[in-house]
N, CA, C and O atoms as CSV, one atom per row, in Angstrom:
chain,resi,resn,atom,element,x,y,z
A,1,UNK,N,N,-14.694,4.273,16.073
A,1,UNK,CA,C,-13.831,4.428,17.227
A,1,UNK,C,C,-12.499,3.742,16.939
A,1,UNK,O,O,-12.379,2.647,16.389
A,2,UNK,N,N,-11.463,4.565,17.403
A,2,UNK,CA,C,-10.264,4.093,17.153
A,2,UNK,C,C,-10.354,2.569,18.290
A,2,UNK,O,O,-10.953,2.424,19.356
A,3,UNK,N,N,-9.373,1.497,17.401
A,3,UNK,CA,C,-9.093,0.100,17.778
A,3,UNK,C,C,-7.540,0.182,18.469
A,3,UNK,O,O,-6.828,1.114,18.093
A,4,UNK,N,N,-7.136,-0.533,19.218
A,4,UNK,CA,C,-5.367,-0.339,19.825
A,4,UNK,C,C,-5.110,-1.114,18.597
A,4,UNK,O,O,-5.915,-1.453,17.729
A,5,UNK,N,N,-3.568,-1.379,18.699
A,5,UNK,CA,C,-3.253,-2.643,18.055
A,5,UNK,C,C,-3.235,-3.797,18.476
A,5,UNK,O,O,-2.917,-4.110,19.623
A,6,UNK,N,N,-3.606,-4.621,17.516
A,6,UNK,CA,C,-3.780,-5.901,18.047
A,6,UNK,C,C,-3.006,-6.988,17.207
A,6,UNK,O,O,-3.149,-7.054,15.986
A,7,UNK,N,N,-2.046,-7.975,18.026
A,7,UNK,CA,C,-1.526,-8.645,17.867
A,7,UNK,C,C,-2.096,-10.036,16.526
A,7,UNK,O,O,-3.212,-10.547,16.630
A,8,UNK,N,N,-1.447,-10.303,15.769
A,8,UNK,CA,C,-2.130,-11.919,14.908
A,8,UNK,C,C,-1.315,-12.234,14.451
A,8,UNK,O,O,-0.406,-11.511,14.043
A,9,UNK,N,N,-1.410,-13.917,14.341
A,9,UNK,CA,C,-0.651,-14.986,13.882
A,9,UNK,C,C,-0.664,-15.191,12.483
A,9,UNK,O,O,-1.630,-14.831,11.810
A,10,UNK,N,N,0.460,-15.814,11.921
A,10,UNK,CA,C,0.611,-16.631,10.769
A,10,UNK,C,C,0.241,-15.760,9.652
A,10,UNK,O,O,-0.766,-16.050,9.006
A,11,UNK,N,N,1.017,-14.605,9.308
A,11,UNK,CA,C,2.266,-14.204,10.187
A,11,UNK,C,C,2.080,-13.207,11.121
A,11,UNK,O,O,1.260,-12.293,11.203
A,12,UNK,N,N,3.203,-13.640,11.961
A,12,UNK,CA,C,2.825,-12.784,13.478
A,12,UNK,C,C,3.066,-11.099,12.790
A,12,UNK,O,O,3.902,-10.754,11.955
A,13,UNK,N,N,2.159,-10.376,13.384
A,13,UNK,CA,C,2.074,-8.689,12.981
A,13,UNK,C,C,1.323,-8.020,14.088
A,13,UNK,O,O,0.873,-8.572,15.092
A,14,UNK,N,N,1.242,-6.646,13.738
A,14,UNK,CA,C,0.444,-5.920,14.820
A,14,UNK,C,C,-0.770,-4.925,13.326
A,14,UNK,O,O,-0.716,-4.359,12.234
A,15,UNK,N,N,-1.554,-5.282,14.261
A,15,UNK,CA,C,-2.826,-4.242,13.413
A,15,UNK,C,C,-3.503,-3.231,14.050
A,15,UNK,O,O,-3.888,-3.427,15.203
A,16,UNK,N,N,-3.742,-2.051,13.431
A,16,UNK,CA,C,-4.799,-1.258,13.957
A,16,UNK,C,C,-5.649,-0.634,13.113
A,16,UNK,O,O,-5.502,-1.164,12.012
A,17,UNK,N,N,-6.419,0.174,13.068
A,17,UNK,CA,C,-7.850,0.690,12.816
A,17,UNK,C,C,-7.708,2.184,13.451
A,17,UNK,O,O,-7.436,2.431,14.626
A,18,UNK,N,N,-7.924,3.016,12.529
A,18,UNK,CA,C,-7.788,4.463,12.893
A,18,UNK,C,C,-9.089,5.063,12.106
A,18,UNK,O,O,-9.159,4.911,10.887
A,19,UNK,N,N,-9.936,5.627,12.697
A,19,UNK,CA,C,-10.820,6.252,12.359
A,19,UNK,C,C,-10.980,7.680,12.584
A,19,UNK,O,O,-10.931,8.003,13.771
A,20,UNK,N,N,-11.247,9.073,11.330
A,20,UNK,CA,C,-11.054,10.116,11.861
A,20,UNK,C,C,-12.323,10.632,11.204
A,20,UNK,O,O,-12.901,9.795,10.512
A,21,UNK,N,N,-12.862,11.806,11.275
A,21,UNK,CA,C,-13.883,12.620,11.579
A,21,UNK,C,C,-13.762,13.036,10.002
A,21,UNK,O,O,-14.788,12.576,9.500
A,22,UNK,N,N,-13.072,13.625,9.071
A,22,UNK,CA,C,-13.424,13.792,7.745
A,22,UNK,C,C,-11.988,13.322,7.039
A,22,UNK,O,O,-11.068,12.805,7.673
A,23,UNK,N,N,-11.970,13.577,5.721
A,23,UNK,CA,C,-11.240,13.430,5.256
A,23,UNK,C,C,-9.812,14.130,5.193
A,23,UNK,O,O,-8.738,13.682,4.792
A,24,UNK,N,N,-10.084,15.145,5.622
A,24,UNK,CA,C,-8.822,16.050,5.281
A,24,UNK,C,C,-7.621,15.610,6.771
A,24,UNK,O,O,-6.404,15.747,6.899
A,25,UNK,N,N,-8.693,15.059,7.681
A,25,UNK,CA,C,-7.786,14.117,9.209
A,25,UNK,C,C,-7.152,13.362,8.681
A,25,UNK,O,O,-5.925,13.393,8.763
A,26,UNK,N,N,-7.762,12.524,8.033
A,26,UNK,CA,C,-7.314,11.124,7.543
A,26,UNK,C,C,-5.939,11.642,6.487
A,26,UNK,O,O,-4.762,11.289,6.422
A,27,UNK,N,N,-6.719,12.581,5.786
A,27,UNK,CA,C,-4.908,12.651,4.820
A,27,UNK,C,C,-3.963,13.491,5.522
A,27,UNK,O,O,-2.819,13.396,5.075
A,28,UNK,N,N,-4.207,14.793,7.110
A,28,UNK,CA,C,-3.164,15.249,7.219
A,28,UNK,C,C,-2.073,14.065,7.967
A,28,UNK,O,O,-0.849,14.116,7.842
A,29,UNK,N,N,-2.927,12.858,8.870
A,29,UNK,CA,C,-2.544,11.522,9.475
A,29,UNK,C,C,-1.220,11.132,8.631
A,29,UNK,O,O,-0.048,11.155,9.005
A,30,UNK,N,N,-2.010,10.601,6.813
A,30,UNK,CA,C,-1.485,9.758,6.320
A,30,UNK,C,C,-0.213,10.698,5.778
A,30,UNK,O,O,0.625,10.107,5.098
A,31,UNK,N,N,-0.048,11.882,5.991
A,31,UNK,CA,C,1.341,12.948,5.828
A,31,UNK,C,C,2.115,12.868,6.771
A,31,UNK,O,O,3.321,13.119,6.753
A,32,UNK,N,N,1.328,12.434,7.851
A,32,UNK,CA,C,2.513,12.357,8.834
A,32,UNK,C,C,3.437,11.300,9.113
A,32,UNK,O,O,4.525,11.267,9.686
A,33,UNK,N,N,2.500,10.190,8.390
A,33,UNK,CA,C,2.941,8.645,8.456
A,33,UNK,C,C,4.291,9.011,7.684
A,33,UNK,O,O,5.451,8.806,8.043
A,34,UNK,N,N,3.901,9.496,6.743
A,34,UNK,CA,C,4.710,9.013,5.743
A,34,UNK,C,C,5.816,9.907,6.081
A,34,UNK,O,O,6.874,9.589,5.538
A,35,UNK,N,N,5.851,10.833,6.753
A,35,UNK,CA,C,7.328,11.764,7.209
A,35,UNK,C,C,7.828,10.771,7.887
A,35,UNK,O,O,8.982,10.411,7.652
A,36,UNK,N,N,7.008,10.101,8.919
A,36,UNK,CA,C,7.812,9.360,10.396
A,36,UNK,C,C,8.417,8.295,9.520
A,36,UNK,O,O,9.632,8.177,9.684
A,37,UNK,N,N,7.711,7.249,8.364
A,37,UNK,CA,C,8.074,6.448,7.634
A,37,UNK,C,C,9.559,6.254,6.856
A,37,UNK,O,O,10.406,5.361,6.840
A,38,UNK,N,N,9.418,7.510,6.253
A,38,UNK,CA,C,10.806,8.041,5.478
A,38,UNK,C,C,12.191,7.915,6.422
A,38,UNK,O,O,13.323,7.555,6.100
A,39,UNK,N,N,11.467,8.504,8.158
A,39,UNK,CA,C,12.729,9.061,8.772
A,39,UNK,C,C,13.076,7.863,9.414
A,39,UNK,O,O,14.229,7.440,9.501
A,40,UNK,N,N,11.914,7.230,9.934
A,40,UNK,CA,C,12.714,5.413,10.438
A,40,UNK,C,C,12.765,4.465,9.076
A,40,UNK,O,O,13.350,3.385,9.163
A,41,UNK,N,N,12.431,4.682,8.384
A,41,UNK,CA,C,13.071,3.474,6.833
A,41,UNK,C,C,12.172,2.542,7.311
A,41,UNK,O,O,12.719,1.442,7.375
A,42,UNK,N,N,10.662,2.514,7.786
A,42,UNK,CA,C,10.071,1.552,8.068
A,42,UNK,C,C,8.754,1.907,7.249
A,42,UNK,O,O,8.333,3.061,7.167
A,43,UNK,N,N,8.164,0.852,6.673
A,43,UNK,CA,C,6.777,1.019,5.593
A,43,UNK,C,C,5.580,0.508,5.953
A,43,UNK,O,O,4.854,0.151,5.025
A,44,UNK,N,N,5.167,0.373,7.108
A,44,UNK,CA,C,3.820,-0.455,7.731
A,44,UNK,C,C,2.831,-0.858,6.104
A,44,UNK,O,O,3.118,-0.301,5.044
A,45,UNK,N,N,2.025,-1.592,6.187
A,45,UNK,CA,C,1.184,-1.900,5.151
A,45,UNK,C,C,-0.030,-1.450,5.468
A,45,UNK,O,O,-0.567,-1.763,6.531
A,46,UNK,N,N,-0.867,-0.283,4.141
A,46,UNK,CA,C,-1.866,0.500,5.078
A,46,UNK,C,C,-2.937,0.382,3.626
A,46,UNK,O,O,-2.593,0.134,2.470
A,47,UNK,N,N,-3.922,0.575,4.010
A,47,UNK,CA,C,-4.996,0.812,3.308
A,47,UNK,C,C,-5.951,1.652,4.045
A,47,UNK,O,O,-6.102,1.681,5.266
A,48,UNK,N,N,-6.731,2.501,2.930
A,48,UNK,CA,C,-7.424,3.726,3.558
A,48,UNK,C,C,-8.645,3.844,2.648
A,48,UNK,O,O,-8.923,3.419,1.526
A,49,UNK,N,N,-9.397,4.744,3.763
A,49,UNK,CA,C,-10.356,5.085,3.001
A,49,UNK,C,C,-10.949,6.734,3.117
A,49,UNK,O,O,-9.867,7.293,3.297
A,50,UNK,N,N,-11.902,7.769,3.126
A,50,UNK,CA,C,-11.992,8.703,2.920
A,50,UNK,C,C,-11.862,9.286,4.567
A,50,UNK,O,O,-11.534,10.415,4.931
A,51,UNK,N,N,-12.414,7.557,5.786
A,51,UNK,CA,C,-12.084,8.537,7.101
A,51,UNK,C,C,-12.110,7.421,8.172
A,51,UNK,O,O,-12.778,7.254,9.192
A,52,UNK,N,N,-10.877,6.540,7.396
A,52,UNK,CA,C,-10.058,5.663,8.498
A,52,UNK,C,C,-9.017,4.879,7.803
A,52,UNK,O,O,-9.300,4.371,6.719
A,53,UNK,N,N,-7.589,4.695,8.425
A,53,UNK,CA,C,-6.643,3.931,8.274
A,53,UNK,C,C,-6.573,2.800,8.714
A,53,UNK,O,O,-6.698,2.648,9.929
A,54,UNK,N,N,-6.364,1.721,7.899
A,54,UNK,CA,C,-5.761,0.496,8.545
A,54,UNK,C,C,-4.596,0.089,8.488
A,54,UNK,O,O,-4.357,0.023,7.282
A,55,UNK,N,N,-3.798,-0.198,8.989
A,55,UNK,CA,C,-2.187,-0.170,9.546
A,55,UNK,C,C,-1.869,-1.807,9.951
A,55,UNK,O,O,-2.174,-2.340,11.018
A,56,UNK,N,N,-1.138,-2.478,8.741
A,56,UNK,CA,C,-0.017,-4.019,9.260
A,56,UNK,C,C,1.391,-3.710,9.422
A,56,UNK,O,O,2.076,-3.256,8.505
A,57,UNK,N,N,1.834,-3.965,10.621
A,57,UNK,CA,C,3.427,-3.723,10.947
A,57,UNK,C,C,3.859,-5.505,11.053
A,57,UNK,O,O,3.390,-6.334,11.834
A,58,UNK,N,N,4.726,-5.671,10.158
A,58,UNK,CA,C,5.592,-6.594,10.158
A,58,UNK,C,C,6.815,-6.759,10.602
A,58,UNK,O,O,7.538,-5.764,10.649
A,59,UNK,N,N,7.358,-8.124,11.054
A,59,UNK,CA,C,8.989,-7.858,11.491
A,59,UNK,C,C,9.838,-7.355,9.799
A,59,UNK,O,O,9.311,-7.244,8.691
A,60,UNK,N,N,10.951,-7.192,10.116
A,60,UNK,CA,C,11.814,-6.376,9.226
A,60,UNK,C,C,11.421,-7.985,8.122
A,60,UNK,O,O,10.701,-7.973,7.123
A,61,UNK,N,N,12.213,-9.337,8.757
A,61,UNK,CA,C,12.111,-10.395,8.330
A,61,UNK,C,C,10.845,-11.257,8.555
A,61,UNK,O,O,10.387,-11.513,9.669
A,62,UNK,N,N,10.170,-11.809,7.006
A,62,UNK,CA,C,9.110,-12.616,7.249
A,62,UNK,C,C,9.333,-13.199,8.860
A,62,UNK,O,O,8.837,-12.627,9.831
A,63,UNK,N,N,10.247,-14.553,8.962
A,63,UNK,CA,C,10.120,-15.705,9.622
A,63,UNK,C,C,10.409,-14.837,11.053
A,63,UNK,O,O,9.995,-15.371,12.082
A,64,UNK,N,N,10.969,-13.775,11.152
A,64,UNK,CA,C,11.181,-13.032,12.411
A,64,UNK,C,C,9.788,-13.159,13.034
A,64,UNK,O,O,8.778,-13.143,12.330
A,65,UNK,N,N,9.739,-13.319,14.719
A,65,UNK,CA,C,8.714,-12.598,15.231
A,65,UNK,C,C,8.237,-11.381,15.441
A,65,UNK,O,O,9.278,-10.771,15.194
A,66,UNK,N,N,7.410,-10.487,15.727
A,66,UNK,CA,C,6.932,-9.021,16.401
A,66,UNK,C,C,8.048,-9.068,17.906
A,66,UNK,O,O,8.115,-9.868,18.839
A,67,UNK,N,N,8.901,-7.668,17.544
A,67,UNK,CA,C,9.761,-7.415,18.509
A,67,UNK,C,C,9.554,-6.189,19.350
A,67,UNK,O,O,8.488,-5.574,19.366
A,68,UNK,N,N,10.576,-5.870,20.023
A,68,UNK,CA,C,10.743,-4.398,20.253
A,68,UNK,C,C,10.939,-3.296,19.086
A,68,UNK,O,O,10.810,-2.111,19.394
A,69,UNK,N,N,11.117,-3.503,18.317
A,69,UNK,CA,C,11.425,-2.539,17.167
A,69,UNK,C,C,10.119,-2.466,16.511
A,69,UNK,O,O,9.967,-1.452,15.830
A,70,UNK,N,N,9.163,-3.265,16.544
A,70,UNK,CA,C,7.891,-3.077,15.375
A,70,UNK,C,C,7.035,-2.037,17.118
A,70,UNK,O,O,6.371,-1.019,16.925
A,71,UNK,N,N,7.228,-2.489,18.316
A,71,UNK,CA,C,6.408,-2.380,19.278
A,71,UNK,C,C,6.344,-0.499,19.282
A,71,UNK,O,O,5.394,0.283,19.316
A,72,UNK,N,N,8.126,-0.264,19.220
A,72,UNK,CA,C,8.572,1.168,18.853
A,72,UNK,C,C,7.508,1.972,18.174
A,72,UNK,O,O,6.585,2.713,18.513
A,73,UNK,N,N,8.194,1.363,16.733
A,73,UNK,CA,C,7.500,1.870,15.909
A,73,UNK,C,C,5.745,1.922,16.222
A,73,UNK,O,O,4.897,2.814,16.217
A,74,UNK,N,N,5.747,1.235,16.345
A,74,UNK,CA,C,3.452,1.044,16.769
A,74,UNK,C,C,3.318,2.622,17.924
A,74,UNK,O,O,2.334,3.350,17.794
A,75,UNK,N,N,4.077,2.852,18.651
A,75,UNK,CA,C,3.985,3.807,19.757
A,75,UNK,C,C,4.358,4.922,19.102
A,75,UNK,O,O,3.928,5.978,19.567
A,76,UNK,N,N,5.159,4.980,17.982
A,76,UNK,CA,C,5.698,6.362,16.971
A,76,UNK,C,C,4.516,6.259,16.097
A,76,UNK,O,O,4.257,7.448,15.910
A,77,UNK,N,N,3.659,5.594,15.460
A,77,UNK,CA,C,2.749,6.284,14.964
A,77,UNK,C,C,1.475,6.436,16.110
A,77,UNK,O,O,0.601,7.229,15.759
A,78,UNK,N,N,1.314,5.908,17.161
A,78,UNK,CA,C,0.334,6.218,17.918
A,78,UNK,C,C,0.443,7.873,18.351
A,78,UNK,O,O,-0.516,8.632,18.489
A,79,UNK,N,N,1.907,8.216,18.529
A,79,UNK,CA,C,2.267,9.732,18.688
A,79,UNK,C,C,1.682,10.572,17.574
A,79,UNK,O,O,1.276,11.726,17.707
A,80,UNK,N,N,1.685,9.967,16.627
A,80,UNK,CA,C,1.090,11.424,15.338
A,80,UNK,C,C,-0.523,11.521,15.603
A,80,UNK,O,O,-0.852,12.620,15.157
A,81,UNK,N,N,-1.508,10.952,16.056
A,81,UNK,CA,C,-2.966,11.384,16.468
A,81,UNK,C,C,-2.979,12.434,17.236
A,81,UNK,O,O,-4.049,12.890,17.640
């Protein structure tokens, strides 16, 4: 079951957990990431497997906190499911 994102410290980020039904979900997903990725210049940190994504959004800057701009972005890939 898909997880929201969830907030964690040190360093502050947002995480989620995407789980899809076979593989070919999971890679048309990770095509879409990577269009939305390209078009905002933003690279979340992801690791995958044959039928779920895991997704770290960082501020632009380490020492930065989680802003409106990572929050954006978290709601622009929640749009591609």
């Amino acid at each position: 079951m898909d997880q929201p994102w969830t907030r964690r410290p040190r360093p502050d980020r947002l995480e989620r957990r995407i789980e899809f039904d076979d593989y070919e979900r999971t890679r048309t997903f990770l095509e879409r990431l990577n269009g939305l990725s390209e078009q905002e210049g933003r690279f979340p940190d992801i690791s995958f497997g044959r039928t779920y994504v895991n997704l770290t959004l960082r501020a632009e800057a380490d020492e930065d906190p989680i802003g409106e701009p990572e929050e954006i972005f978290a709601k622009a890939i929640d749009g591609l499911l």
